[in-house]
N, C-alpha and C positions, 0 to 999 in steps of 0.2 A: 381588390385589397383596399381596406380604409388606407386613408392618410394620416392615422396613428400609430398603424401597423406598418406602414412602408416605410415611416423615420425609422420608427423600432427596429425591423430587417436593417435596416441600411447603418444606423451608427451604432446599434447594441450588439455587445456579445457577449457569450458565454464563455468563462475560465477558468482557472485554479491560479492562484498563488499559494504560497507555502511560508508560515506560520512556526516559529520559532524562537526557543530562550534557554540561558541556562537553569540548572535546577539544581537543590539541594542534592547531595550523596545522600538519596534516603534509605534505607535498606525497607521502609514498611511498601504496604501495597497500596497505597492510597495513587487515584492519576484524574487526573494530573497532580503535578507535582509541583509546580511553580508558585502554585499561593496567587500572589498579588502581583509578579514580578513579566512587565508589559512585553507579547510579543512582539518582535523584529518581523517584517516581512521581506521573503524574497519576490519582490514584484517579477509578474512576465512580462517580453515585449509581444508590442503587435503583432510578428509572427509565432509566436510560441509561447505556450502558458505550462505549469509546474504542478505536478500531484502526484501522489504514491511515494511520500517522502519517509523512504528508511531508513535510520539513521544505523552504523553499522561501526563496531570497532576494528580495525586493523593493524597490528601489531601495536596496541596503545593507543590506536590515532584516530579520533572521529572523521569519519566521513558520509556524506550523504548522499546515496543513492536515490534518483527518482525517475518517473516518470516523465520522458520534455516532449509534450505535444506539437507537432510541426503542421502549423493550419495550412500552409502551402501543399503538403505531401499527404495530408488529410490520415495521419499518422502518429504513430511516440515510439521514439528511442530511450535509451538509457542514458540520463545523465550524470555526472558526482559532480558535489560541490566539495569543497572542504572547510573550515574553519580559517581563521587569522589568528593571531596573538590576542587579538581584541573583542573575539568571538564572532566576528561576521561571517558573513557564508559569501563566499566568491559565486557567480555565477557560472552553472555549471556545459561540464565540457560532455562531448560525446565519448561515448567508450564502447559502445554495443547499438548497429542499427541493422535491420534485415529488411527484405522485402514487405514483410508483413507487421502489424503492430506490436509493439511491448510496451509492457509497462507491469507496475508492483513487483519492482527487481527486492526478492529477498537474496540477502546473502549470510550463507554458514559457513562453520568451519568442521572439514569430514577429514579424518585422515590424513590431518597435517599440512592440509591444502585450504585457499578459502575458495566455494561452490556461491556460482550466483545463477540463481533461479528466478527467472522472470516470466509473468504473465504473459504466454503467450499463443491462449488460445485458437487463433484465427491459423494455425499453422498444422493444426491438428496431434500434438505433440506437448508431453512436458521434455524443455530444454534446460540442459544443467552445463554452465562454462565454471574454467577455472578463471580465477582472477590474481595477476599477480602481485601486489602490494606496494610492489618498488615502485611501478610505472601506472599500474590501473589499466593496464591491457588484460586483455578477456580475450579466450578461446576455446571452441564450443569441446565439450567432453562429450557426449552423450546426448541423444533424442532418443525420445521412447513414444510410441502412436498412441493416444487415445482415443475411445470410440464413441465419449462424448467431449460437450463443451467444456473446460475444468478453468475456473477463474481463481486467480488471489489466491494461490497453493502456499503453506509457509510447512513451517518444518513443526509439528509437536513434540517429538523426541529421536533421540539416536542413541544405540545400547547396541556395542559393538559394532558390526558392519550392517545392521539393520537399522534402516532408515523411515520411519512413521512419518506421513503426512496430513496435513488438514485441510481438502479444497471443497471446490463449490463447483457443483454444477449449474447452469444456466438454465431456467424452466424455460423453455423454451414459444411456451403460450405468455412469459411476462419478464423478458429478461431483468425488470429490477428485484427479482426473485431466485432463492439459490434454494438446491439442497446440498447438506453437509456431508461429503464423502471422506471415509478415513481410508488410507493407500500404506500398503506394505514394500519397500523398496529394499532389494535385499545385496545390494550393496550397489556402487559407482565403482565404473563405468558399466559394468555388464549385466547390473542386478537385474531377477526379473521382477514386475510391478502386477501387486494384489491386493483386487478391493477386500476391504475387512467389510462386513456390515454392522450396520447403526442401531441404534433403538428408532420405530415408527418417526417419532415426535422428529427426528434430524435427518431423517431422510422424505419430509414431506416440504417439498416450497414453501420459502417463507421468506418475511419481508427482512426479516432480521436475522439471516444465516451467514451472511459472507462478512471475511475475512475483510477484516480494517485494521492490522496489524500484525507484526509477528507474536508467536506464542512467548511469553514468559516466565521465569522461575522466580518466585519470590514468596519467602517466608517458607522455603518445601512446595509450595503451589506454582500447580501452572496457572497462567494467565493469560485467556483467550482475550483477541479484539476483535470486536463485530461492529459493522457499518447497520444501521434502521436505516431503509427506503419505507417511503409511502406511496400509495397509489399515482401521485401526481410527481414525488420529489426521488429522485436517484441519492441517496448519500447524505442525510438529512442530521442525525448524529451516531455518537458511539454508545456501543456499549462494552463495560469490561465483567468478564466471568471467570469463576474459577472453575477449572475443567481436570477433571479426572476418568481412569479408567480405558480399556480399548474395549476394541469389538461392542459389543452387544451391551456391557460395563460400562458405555461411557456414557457421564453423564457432566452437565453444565449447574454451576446457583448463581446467581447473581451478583456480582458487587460493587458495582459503579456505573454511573453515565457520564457523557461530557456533551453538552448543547454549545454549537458556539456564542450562543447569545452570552452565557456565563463566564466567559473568558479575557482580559482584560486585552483584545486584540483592536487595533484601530486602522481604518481601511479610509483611502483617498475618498472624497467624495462622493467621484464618479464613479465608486464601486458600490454594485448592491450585495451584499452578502445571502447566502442562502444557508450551507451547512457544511457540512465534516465529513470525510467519509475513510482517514488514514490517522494513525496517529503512530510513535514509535520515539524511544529513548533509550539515551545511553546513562551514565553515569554522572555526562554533564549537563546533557543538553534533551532536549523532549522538543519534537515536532508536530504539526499538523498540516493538512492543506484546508484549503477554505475555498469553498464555489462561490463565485457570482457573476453577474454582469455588470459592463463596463460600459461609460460612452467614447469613443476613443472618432476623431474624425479620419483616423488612415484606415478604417474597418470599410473605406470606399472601395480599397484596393481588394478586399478580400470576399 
């Protein structure tokens, strides 16, 4: 190993922080939203870095859901943060950890209850908890097996006790490559779970299939978010689409991207930026996370 490469292994690492501002109440579809107005970051510490930030309402009240990497346990729980009077984000707490990894905690609201569904392929399972509001305690409702790998699941629609999903499977010759699966879930707790099938074009790997946010309603349209990988880069930017129709019907157009180079976000020195790959808003506030590497001298320890 050079001695370019052994400082590099030794003080550099790779992370996520999470990227955040208030926004206009806009009702159009344009996103981002913020214009001109500078992100906040929530920096990580050296054991633990922040991604899959989804910002979610709970009875009125913003809170944010994410992804908290634990480089000790070589893992991610669920973390929330919440807001201040003065828009800060606290640093967030545990609410959901398992044996195995989590992360891209979406959360709905089914039947009166709020549902959080998190990313948790390696378990061989989509899991769905309830979540209570008053305390932010989580308890598991429901596992159902799946018999591939399904990543970054969010919800497209609900119309009565039927529940449509929108996940990714993992090409398994290139995991920074998805195909787009649609799921029929015919009700919580006990529903049973069916693939719809797609048109050719979204059911073939691609670098720009997976879910980089939850779905949206805006203007009568849905609004899909897609993370672009490249061949060398996982999570590079977004893209946003309006997406209509099921089964064999559905179809995607275009209507927006977001590069983080184009964002007025400003990072410590010792951070190198790379890309995007989550984005998600509420009414006040619009998120991102942002990858890069850091030089940090306590990366001895890890």
């Amino acid at each position: 190993m050079s001695i370019k490469k052994l400082i590099a292994n030794t003080f550099f690492d790779f992370a996520y922080a999470i990227a955040y501002r208030p926004v206009p109440d806009s009702k159009d579809c344009r996103f981002p939203k913020g214009g001109d107005t500078p992100f906040r970051l929530l920096k990580p510490t050296l054991g633990c870095w922040y991604a899959d930030p989804l910002l979610t309402e709970l009875n009125g009240k913003d809170y944010l859901f994410m992804e908290v990497w634990d480089r000790k346990k070589k893992k991610g729980f669920i973390g929330v943060s919440e807001f201040d009077q003065n828009g800060l984000l606290s640093a967030p707490k545990c609410i959901l950890e398992e044996d195995f990894h989590l992360s891209f905690p979406v959360v709905f609201s089914y039947n009166g209850r709020y549902i959080l569904m998190p990313e948790c392929s390696e378990s061989g399972t989509l899991r769905f908890y309830t979540v209570d509001p008053a305390n932010l305690s989580v308890s598991l409702l429901c596992k159902i097996p799946v018999s591939e790998k399904l990543v970054d699941t969010v919800v497209y629609e609900i119309k009565d006790e039927k529940i449509t999903l929108l996940s990714c499977a993992e090409n398994p010759g290139n995991p920074k490559q998805t195909s787009l699966v649609m799921l029929e879930l015919n009700g919580l707790p006990d529903g049973s779970l069916q693939r719809i099938p797609l048109p050719k074009q979204y059911e073939s790997p691609s670098f720009f299939l997976r879910n980089g946010g939850p779905v949206y309603i805006c203007e009568n349209k849905k609004i899909r978010i897609l993370q672009e990988s490249t061949e060398t880069e996982y999570g590079h930017n977004l893209l946003f689409r309006t997406v209509s129709g099921l089964g064999e019907n559905y179809s995607e157009e275009e209507l927006s991207s977001l590069y983080l180079e184009n964002l007025p976000v400003s990072l410590p020195a010792y951070y190198r930026k790379q890309g995007t790959h989550t984005y998600s808003m509420t009414s006040s506030f619009e998120v991102i996370d942002i990858s890069f590497n850091r030089f940090h001298f306590g990366n001895l320890f890890y």
